[in-house]
C-alpha positions as CSV (number, residue, x, y, z in Angstrom):
1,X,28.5,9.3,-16.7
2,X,27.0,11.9,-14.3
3,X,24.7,11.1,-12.0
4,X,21.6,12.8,-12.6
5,X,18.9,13.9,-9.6
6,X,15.2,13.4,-10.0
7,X,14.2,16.4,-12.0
8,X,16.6,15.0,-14.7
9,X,19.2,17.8,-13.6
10,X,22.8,17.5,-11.7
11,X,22.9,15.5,-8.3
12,X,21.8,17.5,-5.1
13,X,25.2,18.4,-3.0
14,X,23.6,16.5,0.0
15,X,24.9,13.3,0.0
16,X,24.3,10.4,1.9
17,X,25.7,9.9,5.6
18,X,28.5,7.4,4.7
19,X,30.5,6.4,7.8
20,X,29.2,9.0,10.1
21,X,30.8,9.5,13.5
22,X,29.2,6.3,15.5
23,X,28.7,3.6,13.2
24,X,31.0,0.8,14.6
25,X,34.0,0.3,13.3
26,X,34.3,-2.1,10.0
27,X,30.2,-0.6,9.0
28,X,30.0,1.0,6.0
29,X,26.7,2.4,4.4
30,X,27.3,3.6,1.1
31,X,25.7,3.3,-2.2
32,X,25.1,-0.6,-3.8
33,X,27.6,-1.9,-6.8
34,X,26.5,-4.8,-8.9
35,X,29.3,-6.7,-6.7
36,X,27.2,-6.2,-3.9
37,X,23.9,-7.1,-6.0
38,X,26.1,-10.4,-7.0
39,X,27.1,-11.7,-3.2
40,X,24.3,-11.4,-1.8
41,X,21.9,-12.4,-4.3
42,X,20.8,-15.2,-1.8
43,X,19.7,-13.3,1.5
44,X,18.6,-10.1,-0.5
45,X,16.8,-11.2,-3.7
46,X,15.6,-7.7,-4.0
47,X,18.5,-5.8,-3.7
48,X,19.6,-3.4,-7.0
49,X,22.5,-1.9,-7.8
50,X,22.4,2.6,-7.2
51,X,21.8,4.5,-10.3
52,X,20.5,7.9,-10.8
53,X,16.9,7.9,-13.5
54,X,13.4,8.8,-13.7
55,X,11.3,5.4,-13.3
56,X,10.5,2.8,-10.4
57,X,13.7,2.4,-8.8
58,X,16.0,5.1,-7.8
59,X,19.3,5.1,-5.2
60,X,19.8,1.7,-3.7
61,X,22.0,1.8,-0.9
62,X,24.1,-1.4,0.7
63,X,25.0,-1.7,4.6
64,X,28.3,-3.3,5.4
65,X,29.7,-4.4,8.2
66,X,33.4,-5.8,8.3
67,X,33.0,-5.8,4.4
68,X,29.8,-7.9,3.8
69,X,26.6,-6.7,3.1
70,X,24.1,-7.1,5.6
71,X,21.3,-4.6,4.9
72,X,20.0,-2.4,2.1
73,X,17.3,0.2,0.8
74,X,16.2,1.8,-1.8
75,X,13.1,3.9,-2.9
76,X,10.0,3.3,-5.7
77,X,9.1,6.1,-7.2
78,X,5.0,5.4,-6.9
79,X,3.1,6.2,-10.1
80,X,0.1,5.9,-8.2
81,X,1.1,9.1,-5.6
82,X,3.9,10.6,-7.1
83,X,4.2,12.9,-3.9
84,X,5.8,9.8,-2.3
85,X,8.2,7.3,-2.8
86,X,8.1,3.6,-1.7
87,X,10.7,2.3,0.8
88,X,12.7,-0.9,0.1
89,X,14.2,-2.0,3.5
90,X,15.6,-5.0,4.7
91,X,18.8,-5.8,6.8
92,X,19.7,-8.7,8.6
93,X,18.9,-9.6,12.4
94,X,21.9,-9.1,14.0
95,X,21.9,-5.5,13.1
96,X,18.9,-4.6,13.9
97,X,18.0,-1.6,16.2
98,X,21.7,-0.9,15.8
99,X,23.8,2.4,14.7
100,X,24.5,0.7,11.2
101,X,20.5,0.3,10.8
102,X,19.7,3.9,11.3
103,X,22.5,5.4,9.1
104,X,21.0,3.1,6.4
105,X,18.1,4.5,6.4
106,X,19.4,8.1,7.1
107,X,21.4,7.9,3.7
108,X,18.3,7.1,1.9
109,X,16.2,10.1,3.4
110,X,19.5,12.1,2.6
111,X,18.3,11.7,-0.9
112,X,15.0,11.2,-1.7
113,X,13.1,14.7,-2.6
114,X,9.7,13.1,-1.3
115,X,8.6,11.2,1.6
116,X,9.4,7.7,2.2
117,X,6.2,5.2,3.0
118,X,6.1,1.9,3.9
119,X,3.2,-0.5,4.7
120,X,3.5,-1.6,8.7
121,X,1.9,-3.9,11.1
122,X,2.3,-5.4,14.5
123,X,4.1,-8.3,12.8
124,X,7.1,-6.1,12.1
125,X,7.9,-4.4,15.4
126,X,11.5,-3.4,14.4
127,X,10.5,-1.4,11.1
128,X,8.1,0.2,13.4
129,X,10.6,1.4,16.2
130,X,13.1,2.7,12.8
131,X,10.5,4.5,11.4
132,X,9.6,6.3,14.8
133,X,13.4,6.5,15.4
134,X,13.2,8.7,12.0
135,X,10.1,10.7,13.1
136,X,7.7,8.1,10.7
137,X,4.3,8.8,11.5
138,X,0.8,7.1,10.2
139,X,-1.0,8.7,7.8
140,X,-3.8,6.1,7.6
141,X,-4.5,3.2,9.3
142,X,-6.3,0.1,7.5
143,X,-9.4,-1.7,10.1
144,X,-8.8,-5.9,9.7
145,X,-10.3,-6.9,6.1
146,X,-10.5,-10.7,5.8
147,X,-14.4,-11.8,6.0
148,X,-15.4,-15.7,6.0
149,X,-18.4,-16.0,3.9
150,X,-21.4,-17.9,6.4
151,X,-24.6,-17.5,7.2
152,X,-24.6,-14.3,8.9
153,X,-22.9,-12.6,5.9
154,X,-25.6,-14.3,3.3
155,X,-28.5,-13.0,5.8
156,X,-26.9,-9.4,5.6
157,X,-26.3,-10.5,2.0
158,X,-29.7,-11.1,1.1
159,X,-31.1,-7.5,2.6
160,X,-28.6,-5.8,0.5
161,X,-28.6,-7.4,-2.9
162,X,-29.4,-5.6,-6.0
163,X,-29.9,-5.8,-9.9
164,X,-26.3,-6.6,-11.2
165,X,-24.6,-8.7,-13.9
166,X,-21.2,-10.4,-14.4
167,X,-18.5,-7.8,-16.4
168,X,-17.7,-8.3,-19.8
169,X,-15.1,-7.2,-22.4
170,X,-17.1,-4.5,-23.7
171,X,-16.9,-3.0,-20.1
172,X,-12.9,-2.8,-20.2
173,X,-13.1,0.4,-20.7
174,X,-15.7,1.7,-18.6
175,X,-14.2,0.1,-15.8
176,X,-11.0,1.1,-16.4
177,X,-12.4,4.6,-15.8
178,X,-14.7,3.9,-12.9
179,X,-11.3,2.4,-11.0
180,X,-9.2,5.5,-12.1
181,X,-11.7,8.1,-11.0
182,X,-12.5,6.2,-8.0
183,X,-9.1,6.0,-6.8
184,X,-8.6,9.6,-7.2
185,X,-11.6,10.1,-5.3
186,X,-10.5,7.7,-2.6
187,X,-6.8,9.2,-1.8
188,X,-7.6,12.7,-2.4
189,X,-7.4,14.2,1.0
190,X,-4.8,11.9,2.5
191,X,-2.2,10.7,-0.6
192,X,-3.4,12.3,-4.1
193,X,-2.9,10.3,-6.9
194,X,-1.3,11.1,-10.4
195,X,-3.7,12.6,-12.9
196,X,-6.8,10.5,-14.3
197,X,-5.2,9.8,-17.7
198,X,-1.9,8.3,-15.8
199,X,-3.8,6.5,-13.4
200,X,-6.0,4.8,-16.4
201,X,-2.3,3.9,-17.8
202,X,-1.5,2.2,-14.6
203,X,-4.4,0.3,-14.4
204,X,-5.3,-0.4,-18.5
205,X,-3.5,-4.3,-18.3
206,X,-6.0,-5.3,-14.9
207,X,-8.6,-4.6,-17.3
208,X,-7.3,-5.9,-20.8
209,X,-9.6,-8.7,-21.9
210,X,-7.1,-10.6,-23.0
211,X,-4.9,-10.4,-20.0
212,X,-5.1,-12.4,-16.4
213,X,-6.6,-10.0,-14.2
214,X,-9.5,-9.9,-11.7
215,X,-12.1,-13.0,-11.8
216,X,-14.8,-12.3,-14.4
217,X,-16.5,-15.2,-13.2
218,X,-17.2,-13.6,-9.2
219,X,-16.9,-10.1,-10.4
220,X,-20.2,-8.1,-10.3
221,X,-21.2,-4.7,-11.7
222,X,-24.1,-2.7,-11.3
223,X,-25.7,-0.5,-14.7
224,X,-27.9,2.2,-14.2
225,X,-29.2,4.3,-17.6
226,X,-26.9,2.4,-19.6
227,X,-23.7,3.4,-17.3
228,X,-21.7,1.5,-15.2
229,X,-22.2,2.9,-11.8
230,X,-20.6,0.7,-9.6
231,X,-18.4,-2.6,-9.2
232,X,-16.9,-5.3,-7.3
233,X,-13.5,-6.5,-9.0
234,X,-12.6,-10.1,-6.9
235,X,-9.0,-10.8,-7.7
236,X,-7.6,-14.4,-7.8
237,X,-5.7,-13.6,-4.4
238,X,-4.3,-10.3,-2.6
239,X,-3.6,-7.7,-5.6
240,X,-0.8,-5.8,-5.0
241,X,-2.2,-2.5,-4.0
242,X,-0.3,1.3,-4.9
243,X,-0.3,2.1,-1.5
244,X,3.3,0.1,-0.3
245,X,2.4,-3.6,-0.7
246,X,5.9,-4.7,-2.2
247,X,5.2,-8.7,-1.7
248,X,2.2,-9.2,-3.8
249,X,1.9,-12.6,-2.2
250,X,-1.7,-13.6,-1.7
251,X,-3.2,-14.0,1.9
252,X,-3.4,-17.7,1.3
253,X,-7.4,-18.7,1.2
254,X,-8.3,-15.2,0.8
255,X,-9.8,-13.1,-2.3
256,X,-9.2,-9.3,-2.8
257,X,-12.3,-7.4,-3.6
258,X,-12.3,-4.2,-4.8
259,X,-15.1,-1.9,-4.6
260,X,-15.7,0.9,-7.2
261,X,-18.8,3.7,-7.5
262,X,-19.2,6.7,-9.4
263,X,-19.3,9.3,-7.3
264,X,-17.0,7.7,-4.7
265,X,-19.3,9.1,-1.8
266,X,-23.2,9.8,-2.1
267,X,-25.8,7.7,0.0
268,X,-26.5,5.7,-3.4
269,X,-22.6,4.9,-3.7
270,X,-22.6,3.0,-0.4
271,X,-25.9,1.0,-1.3
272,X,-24.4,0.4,-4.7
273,X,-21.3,-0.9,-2.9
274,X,-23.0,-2.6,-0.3
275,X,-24.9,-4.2,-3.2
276,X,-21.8,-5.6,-4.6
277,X,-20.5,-7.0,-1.5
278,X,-24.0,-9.3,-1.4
279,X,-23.9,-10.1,-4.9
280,X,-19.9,-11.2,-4.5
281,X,-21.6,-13.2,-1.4
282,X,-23.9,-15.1,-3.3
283,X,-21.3,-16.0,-5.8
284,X,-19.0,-17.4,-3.3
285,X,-18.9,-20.5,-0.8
286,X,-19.5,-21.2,2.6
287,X,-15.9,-20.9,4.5
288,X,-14.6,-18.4,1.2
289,X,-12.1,-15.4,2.7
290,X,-13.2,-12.6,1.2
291,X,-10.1,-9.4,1.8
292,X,-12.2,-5.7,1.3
293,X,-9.7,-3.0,3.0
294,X,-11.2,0.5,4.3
295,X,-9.3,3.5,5.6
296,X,-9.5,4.8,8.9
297,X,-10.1,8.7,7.5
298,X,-12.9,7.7,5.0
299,X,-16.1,7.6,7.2
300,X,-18.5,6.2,4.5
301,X,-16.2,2.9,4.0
302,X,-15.7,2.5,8.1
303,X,-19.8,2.5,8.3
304,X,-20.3,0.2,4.9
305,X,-17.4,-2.2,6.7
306,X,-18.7,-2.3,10.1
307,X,-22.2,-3.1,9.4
308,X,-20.9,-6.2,7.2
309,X,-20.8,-8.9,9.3
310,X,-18.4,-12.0,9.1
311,X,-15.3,-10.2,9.9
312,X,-12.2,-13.6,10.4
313,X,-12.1,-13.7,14.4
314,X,-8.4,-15.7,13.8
315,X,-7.3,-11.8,12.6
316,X,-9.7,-9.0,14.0
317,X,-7.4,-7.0,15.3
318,X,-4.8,-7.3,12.3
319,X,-4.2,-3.6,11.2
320,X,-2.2,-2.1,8.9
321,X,-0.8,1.2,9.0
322,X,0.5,3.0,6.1
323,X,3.4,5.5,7.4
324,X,5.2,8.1,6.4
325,X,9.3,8.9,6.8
326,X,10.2,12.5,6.0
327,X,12.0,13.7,3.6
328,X,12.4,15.9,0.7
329,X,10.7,19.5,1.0
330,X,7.3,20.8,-0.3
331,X,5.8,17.2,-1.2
332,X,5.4,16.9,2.5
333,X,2.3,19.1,3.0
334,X,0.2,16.3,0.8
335,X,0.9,13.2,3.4
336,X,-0.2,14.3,7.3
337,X,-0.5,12.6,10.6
338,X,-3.6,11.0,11.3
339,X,-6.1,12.9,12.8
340,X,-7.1,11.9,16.1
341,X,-10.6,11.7,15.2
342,X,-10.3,8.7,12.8
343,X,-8.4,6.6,15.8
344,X,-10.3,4.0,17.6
345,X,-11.3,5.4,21.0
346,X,-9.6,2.2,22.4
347,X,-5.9,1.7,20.8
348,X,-5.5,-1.5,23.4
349,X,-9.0,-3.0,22.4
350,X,-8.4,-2.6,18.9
351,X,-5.1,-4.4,19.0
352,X,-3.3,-0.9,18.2
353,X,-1.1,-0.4,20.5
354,X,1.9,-1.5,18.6
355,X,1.1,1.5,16.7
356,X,1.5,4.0,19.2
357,X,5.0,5.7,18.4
358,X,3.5,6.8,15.0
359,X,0.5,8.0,16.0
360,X,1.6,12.1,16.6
């Protein structure tokens, strides 16, 4: 069987650096066999075998060092942003920051046709220092996001609360659309998404009656003229978010909401979602998490978070920073550094300074 590259066509000539001059001797990096998947099955649950297709998992590359595997990667294709690519990358400690660790990675930019992105924070220093190594850089940065419901968030609450109702199963659809064209909205200056019609494919099963999905129960949407205008989706614990979150583990005690308008940003879209946020208030208990993420670049959701008080003093200066490896050519152009002007003014104050080597 030929391999096949990602347009469906024959393999690129490039190939992966296998063995390059100064990997120590007995390292190996060189593309993953079902063997490999087999022994290691233990230490790299996630590790898949290299094949060439169209879908979510494309070349899976193993690291080995005097003949056992000790690291691998591969890279999602992202249905969400189909102008990047999702990086899978884990090696044991005892390699880390060495030779062997940057020529797995290297053989994995080698191929991809897109930029690689992966989801970093201050708990994982030595991703950060290989992604700067590799000329990574952040192409947003996500404020702190867990709240604890109390009585300064029910005060704020109860100034911002408007006429709203629980969802039902006759609004599947309407929300559906309302996520997929917020979304859109959302990413459309820093990581487009896919079209409307495949974004409402992504997200048709989170809004199937019949499926588990977000909590109908705390949920809240707001009607205007017989339209859904705007929405707070709380999900049973963190949804797994497009935008690199590979775990889908849920911050244990806390509640992903999800805030939706139509438009995304007019001066009635941030009272609608600020509405929301009080109505998912009052449906929640004293000492509830509540996880509602912002962007660093979208002005109207810094101002709507920063005015909401309650923000978890155990984690207020836990950001997140979605980054960019490079790779590919033309696809580039849609991810960019961070602009200056959506930095705190304080990277030590805000607890950013781990983030320094990808801020260009």
């Amino acid at each position: 069987m030929s391999q096949m590259n990602d347009s469906g066509g024959a393999a690129p000539s490039v190939t992966p650096p296998i063995n390059e001059p100064g990997l120590p001797t007995g390292a190996t990096v060189r593309p993953a066999t079902d063997a490999d998947v087999h022994a290691v099955a233990d230490a790299f649950p996630d590790m898949q075998p290299d094949r060439w297709r169209g879908g979510d998992n494309r070349r899976s590359f193993a690291a080995l060092a005097d003949g056992h595997v000790v690291g691998h990667c591969r890279g999602i294709d992202n249905v969400f942003h189909p102008g990047t690519r999702t990086l899978v990358f884990e090696i044991d400690d005892a390699h880390r920051g060495t030779d062997l660790e940057d020529q797995l990675l290297a053989a994995q930019i080698a191929v991809s046709t897109v930029p690689l992105t992966v989801k970093l924070t201050r708990d994982t220093p030595a991703m950060t220092a290989l992604s700067a190594r590799h000329r990574g850089f952040a192409y947003q940065l996500c404020p702190p996001w867990a709240y604890v419901v109390g009585p300064e968030m029910r005060a704020w609450a109860a100034r911002h609360i408007a006429a709203h109702r629980a969802p039902t199963a006759g609004d599947s659809q309407a929300l559906a659309q309302l996520e997929a064209e917020h979304y859109a909205a959302q990413h459309a200056a820093w990581n487009p998404s896919a079209p409307i019609d495949t974004m409402l494919d992504a997200f048709a099963d989170d809004h199937d009656p019949d499926a588990p999905g977000y909590d109908r129960d705390r949920s809240v949407v707001i009607e205007r003229d017989g339209r859904v205008v705007a929405a707070a989706l709380v999900w049973p614990g963190s949804n797994a978010v497009p935008d690199l979150d590979l775990t889908g583990e849920a911050e244990e005690g806390g509640r992903e909401v999800t805030l939706l308008s139509n438009p995304y940003d007019s001066p009635a879209a941030w009272r609608d979602k600020a509405a929301c946020i009080a109505a998912v208030v009052e449906r929640s208990a004293d000492g509830d998490r509540l996880l509602i993420d912002s962007h660093a670049t979208q002005r109207g959701e810094i101002a709507l978070m920063g005015n909401v008080p309650g923000l978890d003093p155990a984690h207020d200066d836990e950001w997140t920073a979605l980054v960019a490896i490079p790779a590919g050519t033309g696809a580039n152009a849609q991810v960019r550094p961070l602009p200056a002007d959506a930095l705190p003014a304080d990277l030590s104050a805000a607890g950013l300074t781990w983030a320094r080597p990808l801020l260009t």
